[in-house]
C-alpha positions as CSV (number, residue, x, y, z in Angstrom):
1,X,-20.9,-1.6,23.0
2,X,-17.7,0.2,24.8
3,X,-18.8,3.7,24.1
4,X,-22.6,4.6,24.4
5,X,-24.1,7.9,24.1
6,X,-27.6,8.5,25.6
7,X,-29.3,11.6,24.4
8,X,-33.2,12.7,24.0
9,X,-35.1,15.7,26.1
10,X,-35.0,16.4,29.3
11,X,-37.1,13.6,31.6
12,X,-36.9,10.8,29.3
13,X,-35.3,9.0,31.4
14,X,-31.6,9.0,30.1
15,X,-30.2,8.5,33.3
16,X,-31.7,5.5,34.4
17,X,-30.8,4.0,31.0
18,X,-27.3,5.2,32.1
19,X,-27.3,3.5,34.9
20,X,-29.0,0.1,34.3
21,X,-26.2,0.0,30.7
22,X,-23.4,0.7,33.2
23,X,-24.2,-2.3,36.0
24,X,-24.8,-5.1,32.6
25,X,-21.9,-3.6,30.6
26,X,-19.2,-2.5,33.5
27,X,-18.8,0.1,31.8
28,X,-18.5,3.7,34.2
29,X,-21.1,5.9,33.7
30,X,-20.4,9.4,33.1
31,X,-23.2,12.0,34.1
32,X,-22.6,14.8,31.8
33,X,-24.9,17.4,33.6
34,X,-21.8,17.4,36.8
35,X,-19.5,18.0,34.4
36,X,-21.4,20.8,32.3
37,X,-22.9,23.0,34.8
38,X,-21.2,25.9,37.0
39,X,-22.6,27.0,40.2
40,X,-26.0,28.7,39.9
41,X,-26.5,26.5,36.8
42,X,-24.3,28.6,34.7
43,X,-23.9,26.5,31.7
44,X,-19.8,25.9,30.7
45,X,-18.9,27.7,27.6
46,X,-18.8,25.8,24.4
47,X,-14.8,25.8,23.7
48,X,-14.1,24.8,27.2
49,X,-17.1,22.2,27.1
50,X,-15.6,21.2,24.1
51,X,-11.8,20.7,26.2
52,X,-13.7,18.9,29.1
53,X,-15.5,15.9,26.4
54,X,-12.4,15.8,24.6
55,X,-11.2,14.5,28.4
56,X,-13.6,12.7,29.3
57,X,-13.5,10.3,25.9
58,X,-10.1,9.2,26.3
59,X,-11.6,6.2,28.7
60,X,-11.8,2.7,26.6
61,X,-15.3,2.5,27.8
62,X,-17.8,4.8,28.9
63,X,-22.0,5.5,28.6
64,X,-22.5,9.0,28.9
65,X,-25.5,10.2,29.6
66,X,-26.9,13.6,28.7
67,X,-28.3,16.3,26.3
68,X,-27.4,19.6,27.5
69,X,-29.9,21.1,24.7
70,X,-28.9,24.4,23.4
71,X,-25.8,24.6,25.5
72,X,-24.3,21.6,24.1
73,X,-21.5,20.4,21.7
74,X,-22.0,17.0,21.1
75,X,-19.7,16.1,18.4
76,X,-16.6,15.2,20.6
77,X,-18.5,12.4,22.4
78,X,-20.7,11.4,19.3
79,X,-17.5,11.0,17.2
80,X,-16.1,8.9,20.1
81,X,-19.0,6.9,20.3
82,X,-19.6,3.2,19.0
83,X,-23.7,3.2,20.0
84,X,-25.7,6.4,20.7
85,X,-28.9,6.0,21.8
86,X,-31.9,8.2,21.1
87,X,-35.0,8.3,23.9
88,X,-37.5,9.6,21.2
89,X,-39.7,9.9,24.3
90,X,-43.5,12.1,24.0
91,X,-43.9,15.5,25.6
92,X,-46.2,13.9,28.1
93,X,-44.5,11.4,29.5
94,X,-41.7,13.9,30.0
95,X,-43.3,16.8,31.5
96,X,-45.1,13.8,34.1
97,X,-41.2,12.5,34.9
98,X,-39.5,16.0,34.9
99,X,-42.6,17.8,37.3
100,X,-41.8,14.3,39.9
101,X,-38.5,14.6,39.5
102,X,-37.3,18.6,40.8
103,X,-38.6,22.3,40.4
104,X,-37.1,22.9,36.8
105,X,-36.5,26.9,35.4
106,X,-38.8,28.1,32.7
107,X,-35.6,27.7,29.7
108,X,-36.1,24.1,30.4
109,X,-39.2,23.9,29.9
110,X,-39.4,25.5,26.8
111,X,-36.4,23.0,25.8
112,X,-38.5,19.8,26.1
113,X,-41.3,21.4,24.4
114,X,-39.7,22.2,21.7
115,X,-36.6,19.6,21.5
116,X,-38.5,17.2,19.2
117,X,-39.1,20.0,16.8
118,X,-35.9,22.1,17.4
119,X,-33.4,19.6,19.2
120,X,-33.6,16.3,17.5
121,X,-33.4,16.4,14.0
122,X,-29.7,17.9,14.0
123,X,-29.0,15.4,16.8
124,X,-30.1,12.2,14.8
125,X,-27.9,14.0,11.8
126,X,-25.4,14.3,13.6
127,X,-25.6,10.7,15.0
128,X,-25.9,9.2,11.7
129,X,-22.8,10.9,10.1
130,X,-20.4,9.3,13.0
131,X,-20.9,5.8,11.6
132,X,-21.7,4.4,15.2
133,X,-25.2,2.3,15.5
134,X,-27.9,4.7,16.5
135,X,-30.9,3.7,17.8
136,X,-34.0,5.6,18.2
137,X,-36.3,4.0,21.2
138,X,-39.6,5.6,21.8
139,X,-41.3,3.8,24.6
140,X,-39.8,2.3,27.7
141,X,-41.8,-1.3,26.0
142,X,-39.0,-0.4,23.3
143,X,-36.2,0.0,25.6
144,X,-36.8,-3.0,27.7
145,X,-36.5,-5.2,24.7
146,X,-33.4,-3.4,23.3
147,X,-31.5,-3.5,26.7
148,X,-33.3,-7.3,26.2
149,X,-30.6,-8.0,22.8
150,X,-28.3,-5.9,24.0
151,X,-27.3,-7.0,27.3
152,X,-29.4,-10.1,28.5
């Protein structure tokens, strides 16, 4: 694993993932959401979103961490990819993480309502057409015994 993508809705927990992949693997750890949004949360326009991945890829290793929902263009960083990593996570569980975590605008909430419905099926398509292993975890039990095989 030199190249892992970490993607699922918001609260999941893809960040922390991020993190505890980056201190087994040595790999850096990129946090897509300081590269993607402008002051005043402005999301970055698709073509020059596109540009910024297309930038940020050329690293021999990397786990990236984010969904940027509607706003995002994933296909530079999935094609780049070797693993990409799905958090399948409930609405529940979320919500709880999300609500402890910051105040949050309404368009996100409507986001992880809807992204197992709306977001994820064109995500795990897209995933699967890159030839990179994709793994769907849906529980943190699940993700402590991946990161387990992974990286013990």
């Amino acid at each position: 694993m030199d190249r892992i993508v970490l993607l699922g809705r918001g609260g999941a927990g893809k960040s922390t993932l991020a993190r505890r992949l980056g201190d087994r693997t040595g790999a850096p750890v990129i946090e897509l959401d300081a590269h993607f949004w402008q002051p005043g949360l402005a999301p970055t326009p698709p073509e020059a979103w596109a540009i910024a991945q297309a930038e940020l890829i050329e690293q021999p290793r990397w786990v990236m961490d984010g969904d940027l929902g509607p706003y995002d263009v994933v296909g530079p960083r999935l094609v780049a990819a070797d693993t990409i990593v799905v958090l399948d996570f409930g609405l529940a569980r979320c919500a709880w993480r999300a609500v402890r975590r910051s105040r949050e605008r309404m368009e996100f909430w409507i986001w992880i309502a809807l992204w197992r419905r709306r977001n994820r099926p064109g995500l795990l398509r897209a995933a699967q057409a890159t030839g990179a292993e994709v793994v769907v975890l849906s529980s943190p039990r699940q993700v402590e015994a991946w990161l387990a095989r992974m990286c013990p």
